[in-house]
VEXDREN-2710 file (C-alpha; in Angstrom, 1 decimal):
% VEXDREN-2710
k/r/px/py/pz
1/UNK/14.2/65.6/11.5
2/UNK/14.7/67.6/8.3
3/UNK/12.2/67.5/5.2
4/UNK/12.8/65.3/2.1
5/UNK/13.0/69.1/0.5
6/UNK/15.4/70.2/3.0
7/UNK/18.0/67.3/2.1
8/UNK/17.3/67.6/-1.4
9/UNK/18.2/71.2/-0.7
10/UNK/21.8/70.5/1.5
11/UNK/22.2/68.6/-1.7
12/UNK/22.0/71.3/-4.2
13/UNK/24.1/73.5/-1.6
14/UNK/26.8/70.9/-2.0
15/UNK/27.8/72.7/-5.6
16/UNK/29.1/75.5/-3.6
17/UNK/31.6/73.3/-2.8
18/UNK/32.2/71.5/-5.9
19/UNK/30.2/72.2/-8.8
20/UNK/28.8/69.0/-10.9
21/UNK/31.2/70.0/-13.6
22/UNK/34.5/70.4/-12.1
23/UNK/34.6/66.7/-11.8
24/UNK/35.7/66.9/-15.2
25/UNK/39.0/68.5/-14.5
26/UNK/42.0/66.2/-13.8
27/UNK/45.0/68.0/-13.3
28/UNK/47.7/65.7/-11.0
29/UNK/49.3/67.8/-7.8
30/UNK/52.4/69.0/-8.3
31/UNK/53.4/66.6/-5.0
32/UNK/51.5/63.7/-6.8
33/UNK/53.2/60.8/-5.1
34/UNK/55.3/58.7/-7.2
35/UNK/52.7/55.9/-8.0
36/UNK/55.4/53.1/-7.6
37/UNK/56.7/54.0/-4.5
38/UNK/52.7/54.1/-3.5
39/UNK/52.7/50.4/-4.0
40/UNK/56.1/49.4/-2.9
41/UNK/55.1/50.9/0.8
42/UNK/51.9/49.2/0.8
43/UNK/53.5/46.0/0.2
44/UNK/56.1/46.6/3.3
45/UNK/53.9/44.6/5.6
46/UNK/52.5/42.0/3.2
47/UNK/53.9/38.7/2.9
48/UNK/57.1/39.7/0.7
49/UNK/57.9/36.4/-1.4
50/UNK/54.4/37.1/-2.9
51/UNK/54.7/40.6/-4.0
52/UNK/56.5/39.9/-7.2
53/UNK/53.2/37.8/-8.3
54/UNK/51.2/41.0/-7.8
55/UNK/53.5/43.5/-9.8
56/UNK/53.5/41.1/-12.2
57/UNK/49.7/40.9/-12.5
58/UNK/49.2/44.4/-12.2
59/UNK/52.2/44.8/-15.2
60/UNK/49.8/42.4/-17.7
61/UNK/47.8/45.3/-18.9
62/UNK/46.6/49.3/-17.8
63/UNK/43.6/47.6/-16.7
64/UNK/45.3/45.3/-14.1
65/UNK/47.5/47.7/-13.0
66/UNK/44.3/50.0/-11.9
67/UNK/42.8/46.7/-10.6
68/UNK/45.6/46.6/-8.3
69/UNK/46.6/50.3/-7.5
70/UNK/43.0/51.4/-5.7
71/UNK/46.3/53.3/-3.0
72/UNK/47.1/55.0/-6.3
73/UNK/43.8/56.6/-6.9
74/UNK/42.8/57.5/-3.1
75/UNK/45.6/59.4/-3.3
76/UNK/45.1/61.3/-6.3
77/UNK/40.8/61.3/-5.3
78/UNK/41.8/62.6/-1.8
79/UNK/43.9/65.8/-3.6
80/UNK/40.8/67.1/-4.5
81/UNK/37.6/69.0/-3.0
82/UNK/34.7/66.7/-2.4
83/UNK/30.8/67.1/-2.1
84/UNK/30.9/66.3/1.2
85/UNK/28.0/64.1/1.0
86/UNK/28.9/60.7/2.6
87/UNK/28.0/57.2/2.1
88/UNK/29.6/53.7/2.9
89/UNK/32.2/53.4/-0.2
90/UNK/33.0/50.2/-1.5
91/UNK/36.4/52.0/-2.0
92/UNK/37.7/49.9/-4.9
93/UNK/34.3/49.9/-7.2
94/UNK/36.2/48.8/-10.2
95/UNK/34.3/47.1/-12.8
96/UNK/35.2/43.9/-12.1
97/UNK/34.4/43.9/-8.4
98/UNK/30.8/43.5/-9.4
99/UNK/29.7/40.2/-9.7
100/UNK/27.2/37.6/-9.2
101/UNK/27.1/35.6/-5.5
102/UNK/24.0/33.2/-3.9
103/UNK/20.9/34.8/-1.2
104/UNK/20.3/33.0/1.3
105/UNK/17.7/31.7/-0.3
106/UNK/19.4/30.6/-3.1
107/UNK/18.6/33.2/-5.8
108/UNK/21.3/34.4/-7.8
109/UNK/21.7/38.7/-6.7
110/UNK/24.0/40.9/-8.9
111/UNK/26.1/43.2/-6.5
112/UNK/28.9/45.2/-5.5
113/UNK/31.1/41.9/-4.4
114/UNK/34.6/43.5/-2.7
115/UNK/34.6/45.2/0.4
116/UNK/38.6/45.0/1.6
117/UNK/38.5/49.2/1.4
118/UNK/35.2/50.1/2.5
119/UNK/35.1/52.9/4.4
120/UNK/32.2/56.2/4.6
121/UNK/33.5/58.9/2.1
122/UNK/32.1/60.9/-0.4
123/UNK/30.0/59.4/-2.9
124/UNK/31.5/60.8/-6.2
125/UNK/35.0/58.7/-5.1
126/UNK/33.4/55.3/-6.2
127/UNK/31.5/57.1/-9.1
128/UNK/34.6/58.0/-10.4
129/UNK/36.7/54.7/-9.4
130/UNK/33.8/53.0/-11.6
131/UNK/33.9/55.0/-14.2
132/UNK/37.6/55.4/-14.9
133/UNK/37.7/51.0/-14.9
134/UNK/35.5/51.3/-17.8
135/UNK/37.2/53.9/-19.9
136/UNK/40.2/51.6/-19.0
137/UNK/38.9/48.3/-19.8
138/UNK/37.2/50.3/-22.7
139/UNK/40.7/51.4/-24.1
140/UNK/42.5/48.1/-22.9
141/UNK/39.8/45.7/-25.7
142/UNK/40.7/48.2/-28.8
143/UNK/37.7/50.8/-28.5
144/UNK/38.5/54.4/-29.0
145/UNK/38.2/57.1/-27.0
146/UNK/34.8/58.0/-28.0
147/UNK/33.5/55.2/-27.4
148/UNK/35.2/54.8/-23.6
149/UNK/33.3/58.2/-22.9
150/UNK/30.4/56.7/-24.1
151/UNK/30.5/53.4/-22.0
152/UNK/31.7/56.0/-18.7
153/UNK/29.2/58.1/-19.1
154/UNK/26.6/55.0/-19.4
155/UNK/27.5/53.9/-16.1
156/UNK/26.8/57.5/-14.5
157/UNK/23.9/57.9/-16.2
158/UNK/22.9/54.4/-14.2
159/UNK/24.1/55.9/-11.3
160/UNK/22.1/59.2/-11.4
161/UNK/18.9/57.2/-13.3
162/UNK/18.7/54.7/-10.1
163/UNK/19.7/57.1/-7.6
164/UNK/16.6/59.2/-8.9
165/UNK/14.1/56.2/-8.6
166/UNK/15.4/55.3/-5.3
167/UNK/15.2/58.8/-3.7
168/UNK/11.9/58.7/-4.7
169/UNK/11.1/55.3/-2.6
170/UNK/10.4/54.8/1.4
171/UNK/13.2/53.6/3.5
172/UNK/12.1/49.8/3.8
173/UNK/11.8/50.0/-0.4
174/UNK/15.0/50.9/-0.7
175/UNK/16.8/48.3/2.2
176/UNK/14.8/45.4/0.3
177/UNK/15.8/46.9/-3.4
178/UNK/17.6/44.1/-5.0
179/UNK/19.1/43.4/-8.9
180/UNK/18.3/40.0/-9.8
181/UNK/20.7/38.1/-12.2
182/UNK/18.3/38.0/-15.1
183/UNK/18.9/41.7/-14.9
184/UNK/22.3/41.0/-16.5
185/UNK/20.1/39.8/-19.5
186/UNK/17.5/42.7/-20.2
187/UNK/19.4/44.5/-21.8
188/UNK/21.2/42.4/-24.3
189/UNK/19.6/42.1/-28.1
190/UNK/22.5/40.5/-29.9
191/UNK/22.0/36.8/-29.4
192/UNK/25.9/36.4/-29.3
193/UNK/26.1/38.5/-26.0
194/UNK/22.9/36.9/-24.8
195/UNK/24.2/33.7/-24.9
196/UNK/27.7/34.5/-23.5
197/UNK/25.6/35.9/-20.4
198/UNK/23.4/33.2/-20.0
199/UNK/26.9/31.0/-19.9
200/UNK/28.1/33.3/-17.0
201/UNK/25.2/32.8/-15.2
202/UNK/25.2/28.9/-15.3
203/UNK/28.8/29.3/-14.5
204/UNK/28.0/31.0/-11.3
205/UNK/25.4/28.7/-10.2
206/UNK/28.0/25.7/-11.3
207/UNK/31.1/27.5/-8.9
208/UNK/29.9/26.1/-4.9
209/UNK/31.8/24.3/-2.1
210/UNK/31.7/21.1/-3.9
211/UNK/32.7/22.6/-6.8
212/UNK/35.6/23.9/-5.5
213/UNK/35.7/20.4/-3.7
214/UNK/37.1/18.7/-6.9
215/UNK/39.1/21.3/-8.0
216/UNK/41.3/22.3/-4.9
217/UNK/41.9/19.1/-3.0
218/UNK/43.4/15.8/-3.6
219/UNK/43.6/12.1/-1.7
220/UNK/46.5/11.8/0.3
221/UNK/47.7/8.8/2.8
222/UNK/43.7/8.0/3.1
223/UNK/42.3/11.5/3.8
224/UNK/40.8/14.5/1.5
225/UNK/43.4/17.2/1.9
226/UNK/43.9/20.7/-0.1
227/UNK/46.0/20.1/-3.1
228/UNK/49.9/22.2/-3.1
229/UNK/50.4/24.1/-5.7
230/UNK/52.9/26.9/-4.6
231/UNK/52.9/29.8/-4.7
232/UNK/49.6/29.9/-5.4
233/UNK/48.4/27.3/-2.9
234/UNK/50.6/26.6/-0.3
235/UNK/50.4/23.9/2.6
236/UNK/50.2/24.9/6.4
237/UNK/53.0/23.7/9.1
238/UNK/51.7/22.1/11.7
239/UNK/51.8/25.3/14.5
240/UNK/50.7/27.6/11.6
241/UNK/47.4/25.5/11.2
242/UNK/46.7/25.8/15.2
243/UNK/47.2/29.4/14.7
244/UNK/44.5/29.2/11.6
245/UNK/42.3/26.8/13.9
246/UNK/42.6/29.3/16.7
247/UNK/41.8/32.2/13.8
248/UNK/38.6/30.2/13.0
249/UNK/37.5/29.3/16.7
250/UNK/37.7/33.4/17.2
251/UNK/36.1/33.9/14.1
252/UNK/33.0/32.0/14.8
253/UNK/32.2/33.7/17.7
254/UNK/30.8/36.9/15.8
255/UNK/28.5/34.9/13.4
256/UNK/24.4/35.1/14.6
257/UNK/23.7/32.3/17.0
258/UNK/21.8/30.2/14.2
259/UNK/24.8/30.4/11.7
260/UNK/27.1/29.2/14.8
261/UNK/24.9/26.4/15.4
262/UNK/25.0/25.2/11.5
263/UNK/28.8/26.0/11.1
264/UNK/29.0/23.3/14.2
265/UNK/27.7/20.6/12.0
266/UNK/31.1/20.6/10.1
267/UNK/34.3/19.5/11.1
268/UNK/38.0/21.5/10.2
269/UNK/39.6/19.0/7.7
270/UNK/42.5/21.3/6.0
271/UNK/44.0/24.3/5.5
272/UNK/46.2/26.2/3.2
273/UNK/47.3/29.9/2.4
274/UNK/46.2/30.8/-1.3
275/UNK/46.8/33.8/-3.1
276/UNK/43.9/35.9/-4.4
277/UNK/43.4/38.5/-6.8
278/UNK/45.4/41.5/-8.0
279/UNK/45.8/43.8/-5.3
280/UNK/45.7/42.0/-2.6
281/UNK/48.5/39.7/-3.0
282/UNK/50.5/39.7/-0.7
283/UNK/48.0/39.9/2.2
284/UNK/47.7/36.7/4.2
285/UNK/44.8/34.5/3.0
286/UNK/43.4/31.0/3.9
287/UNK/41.1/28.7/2.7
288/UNK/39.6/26.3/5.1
289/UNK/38.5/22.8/4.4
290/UNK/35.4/21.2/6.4
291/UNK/33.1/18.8/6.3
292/UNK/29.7/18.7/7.0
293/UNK/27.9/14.8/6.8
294/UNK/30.3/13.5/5.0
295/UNK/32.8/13.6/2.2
296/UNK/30.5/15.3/-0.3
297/UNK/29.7/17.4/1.8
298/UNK/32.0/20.1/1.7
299/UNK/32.6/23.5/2.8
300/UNK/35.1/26.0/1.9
301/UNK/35.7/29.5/3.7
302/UNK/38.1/32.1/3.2
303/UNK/39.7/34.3/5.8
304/UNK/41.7/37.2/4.7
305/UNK/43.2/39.6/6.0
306/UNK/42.2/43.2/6.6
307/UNK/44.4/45.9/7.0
308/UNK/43.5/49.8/7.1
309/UNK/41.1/50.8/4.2
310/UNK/43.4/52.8/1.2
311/UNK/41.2/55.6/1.9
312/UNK/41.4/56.2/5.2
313/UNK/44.6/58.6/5.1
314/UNK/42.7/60.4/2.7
315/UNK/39.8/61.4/4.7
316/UNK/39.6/63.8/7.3
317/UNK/38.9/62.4/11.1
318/UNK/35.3/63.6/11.1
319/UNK/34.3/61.4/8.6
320/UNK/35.3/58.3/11.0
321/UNK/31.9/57.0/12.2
322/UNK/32.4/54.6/15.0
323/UNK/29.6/52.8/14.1
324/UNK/31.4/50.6/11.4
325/UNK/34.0/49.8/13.3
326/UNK/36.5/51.0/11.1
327/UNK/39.1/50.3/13.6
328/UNK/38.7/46.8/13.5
329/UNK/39.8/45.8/9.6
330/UNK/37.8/42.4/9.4
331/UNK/34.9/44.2/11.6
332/UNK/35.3/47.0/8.7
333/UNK/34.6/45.0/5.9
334/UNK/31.7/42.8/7.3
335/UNK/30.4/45.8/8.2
336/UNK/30.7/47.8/5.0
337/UNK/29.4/44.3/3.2
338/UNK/26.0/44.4/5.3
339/UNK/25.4/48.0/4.5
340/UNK/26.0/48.1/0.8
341/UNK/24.7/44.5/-0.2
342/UNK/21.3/43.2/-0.6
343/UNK/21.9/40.2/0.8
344/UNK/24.9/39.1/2.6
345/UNK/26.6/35.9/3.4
346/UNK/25.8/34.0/6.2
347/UNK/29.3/33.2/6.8
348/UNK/30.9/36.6/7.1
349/UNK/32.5/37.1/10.2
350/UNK/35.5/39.0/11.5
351/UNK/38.4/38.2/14.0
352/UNK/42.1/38.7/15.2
353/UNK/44.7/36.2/14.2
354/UNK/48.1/36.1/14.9
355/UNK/50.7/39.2/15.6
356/UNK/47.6/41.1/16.1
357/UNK/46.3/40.8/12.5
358/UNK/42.7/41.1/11.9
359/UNK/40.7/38.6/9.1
360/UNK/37.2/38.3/7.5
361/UNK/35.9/35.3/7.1
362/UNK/33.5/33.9/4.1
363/UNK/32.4/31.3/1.5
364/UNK/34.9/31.0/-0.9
365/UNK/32.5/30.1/-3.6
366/UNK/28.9/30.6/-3.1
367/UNK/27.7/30.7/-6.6
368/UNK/30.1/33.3/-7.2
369/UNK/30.8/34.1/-10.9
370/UNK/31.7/37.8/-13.2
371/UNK/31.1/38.7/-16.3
372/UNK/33.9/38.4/-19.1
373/UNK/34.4/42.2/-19.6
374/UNK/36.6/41.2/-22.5
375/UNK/34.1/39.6/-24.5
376/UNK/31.7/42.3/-24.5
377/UNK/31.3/44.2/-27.5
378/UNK/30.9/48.3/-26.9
379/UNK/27.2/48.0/-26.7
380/UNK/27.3/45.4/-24.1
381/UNK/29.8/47.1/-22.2
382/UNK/27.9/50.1/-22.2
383/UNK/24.9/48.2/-21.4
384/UNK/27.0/46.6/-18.3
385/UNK/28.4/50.2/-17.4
386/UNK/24.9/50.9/-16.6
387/UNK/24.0/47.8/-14.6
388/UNK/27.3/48.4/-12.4
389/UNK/26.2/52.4/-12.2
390/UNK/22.3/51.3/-11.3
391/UNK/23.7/48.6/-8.7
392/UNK/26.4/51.0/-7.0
393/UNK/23.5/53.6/-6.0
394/UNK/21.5/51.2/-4.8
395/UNK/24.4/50.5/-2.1
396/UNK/25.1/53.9/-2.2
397/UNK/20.9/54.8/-1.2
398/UNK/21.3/52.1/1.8
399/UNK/24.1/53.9/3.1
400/UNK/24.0/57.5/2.9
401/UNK/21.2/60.3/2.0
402/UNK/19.7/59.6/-1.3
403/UNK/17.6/62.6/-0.9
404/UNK/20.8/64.7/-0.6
405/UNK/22.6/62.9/-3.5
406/UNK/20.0/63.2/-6.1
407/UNK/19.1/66.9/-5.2
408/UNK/23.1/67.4/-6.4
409/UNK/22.4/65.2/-9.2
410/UNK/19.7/67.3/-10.6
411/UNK/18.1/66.5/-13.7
412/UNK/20.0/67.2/-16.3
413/UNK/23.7/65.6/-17.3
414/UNK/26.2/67.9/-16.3
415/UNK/27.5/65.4/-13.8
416/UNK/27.1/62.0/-15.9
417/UNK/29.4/64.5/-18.6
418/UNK/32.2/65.6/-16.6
419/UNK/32.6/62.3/-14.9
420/UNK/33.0/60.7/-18.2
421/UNK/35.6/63.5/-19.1
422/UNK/37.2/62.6/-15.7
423/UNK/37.4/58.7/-16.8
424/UNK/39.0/59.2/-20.0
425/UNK/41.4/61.8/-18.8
426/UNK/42.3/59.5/-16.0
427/UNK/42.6/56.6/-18.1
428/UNK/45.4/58.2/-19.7
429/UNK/47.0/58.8/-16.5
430/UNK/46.8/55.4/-15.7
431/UNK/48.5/54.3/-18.8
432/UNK/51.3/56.4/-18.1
433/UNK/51.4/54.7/-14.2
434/UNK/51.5/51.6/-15.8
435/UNK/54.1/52.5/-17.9
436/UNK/56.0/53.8/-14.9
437/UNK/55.6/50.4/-13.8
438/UNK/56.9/48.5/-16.3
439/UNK/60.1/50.7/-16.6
440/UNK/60.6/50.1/-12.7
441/UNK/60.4/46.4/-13.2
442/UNK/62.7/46.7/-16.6
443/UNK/65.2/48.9/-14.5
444/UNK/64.9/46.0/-11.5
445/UNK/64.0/48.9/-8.6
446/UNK/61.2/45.9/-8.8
447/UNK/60.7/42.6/-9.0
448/UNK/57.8/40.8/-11.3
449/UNK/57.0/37.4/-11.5
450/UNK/55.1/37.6/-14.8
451/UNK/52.2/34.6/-16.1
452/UNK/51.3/33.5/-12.2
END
């Protein structure tokens, strides 16, 4: 078993193969591939009536087009050298894939909250995926370029502060580290951002099953069914719901016994296929409807499907651990969500549907909630940057060697610079993908259904 002052020292040797400030430099490849053509293949085995929903969310702003083009990025991320140093990625750790979600006990955690490309990589790849959404988001709410830098670099400097602390800590203190939601309140002096805050958080604790109860069904002939609302939520044939009831009975097979036993006390009432997000429209996603005691006593799950990770044809074979199950796509993300997060649901499950297809299964709404990025003035942004960065190593700490990581690191702020420099100069390339976007969907080589 090597030293803690061996692995900080395989992590220093790790600037041999990339220094800390080459992570600066962002040049495209000369073979860069075309960035719409990126999305229009991984749409060619999505559900295709719903792929105009998705350009046209991803067309709104530069913002939601990097929301929805994580393909994009693994690309251009894979075309250059990497530390080497490996962790469990969250693979898309934009800024708005942080959020706030329910313990099991009931406290209200701040975490890394999407896990459809998880996969082990190099732990600069969501460092830089995090810090070039914030120099967009920056950019995309009027703030200049400065000041993107500034809330970038905040986020690294989070990142490099926490991974630090943590490498610091025994191995139990770092699997039980956690970031409370009162966390998201710290660091907020104006009383205008306070109180916007303190409204997210009751608006998280507000958003459960019942919630979701009175907002996504309706009566019909007698009986509480999930409201139509295509093509955002669309009603289930009668064979496609035994194939989703035959999904669900597979699906609660790889829950813990005791969670098997409590998901027994409800009954499946309903069905429907709803889209979700940015970039994953276009996968197939359910929401199911059961019922526990009575009829308030609800509980909605999700199951979506999981495809290959984006960054798995970015990544050399060696880097495949068959430990988290990559090869399964629902068994991928369950597995990447109990490695990174603090506390997990205790519905997530995994199983293969129909065709083949593999699905995750969770809450829908479990206290779920996100901050308004929009409403946050630079110093709250940059105040957030640095939650998101502190939060991400503490998945990153679970995962892979912290030891390692912070010896690279270091103590001063070459890295925390050049990532910054990295996010700015990729923000401008992702204005120019948008753009490419737009013109694709203006020439019709595309087609957008915009305001859905």
């Amino acid at each position: 078993m090597t030293t803690p002052a061996e692995r900080r020292r395989h992590g220093r040797a790790a600037r041999d193969r990339v220094s800390r400030s080459a992570h600066g430099r962002w040049i495209p490849a000369a073979d860069r591939p075309d960035p719409v053509e990126v999305l229009v293949r991984q749409g060619e085995d999505r559900v295709a009536r719903l792929l105009p929903i998705r350009y046209g969310r991803m067309a709104d702003t530069p913002f939601a087009y990097l929301r929805g083009a994580a393909a994009v990025m693994a690309a251009d991320l894979g075309a250059v050298p990497d530390t080497g140093l490996t962790v469990q990625l969250c693979g898309d750790a934009h800024l708005v894939n942080f959020g706030l979600f329910a313990s099991p006990e009931r406290a209200l955690l701040f975490d890394v909250n999407d896990f459809d490309e998880t996969h082990p990589g190099p732990f600069e790849w969501d460092v830089k995926r995090l810090a070039a959404s914030i120099a967009v988001a920056a950019r995309d709410h009027g703030q200049d370029e400065d000041r993107a830098h500034r809330a970038a670099r905040a986020a690294v400097e989070g990142y490099a502060t926490a991974m630090r602390r943590l490498a610091g800590l025994g191995e139990l203190d770092v699997w039980y580290s956690r970031i409370d939601a009162g966390d998201l309140l710290a660091p907020l002096r104006k009383p205008r951002q306070r109180k916007q805050a303190e409204a997210d958080l009751a608006q998280a604790r507000r958003r459960t099953s019942l919630h979701a109860f009175g907002k996504l069904t309706e009566e019909r002939d007698g009986q509480r069914r999930i409201i139509s609302a295509p093509p955002l939520i669309e009603p289930l044939k009668k064979n496609e719901l035994r194939d989703v009831g035959r999904v669900f009975s597979d699906y609660r097979a790889t829950l813990a016994e005791d969670r098997r036993v409590l998901l027994d006390r409800y009954r499946f009432v309903d069905a429907a296929m709803k889209v979700v997000g940015v970039g994953s429209v276009g996968t197939r996603c359910y929401i199911v409807l059961l019922e526990g005691r009575d009829t308030r006593d609800p509980l909605f799950l999700q199951l979506k499907e999981a495809g290959r990770s984006v960054l798995e044809d970015h990544l050399p074979p060696t880097r495949v651990d068959a430990e988290v199950s990559v090869h399964h796509g629902g068994r991928r993300v369950v597995t990447g969500q109990h490695l990174m997060q603090a506390a997990g649901d205790i519905f997530l499950g995994w199983t293969t549907g129909p065709a083949g297809r593999h699905f995750y299964g969770r809450q829908l709404r479990d206290m779920k909630g996100s901050v308004q990025v929009a409403d946050l003035a630079p110093s709250g942004l940059r105040a957030y940057a640095d939650l998101c960065g502190r939060t991400l190593a503490r998945a990153h700490a679970r995962t892979g060697d912290r030891l390692a990581i912070a010896g690279y690191l270091g103590g001063a702020d070459t890295f925390a610079e050049a990532i910054a420099d990295f996010a700015v100069r990729y923000a401008d390339q992702t204005a120019l993908d948008h753009a490419e976007l737009v013109a694709a969907i203006d020439a019709g080589r595309i087609t957008a259904t915009p305001g859905v």
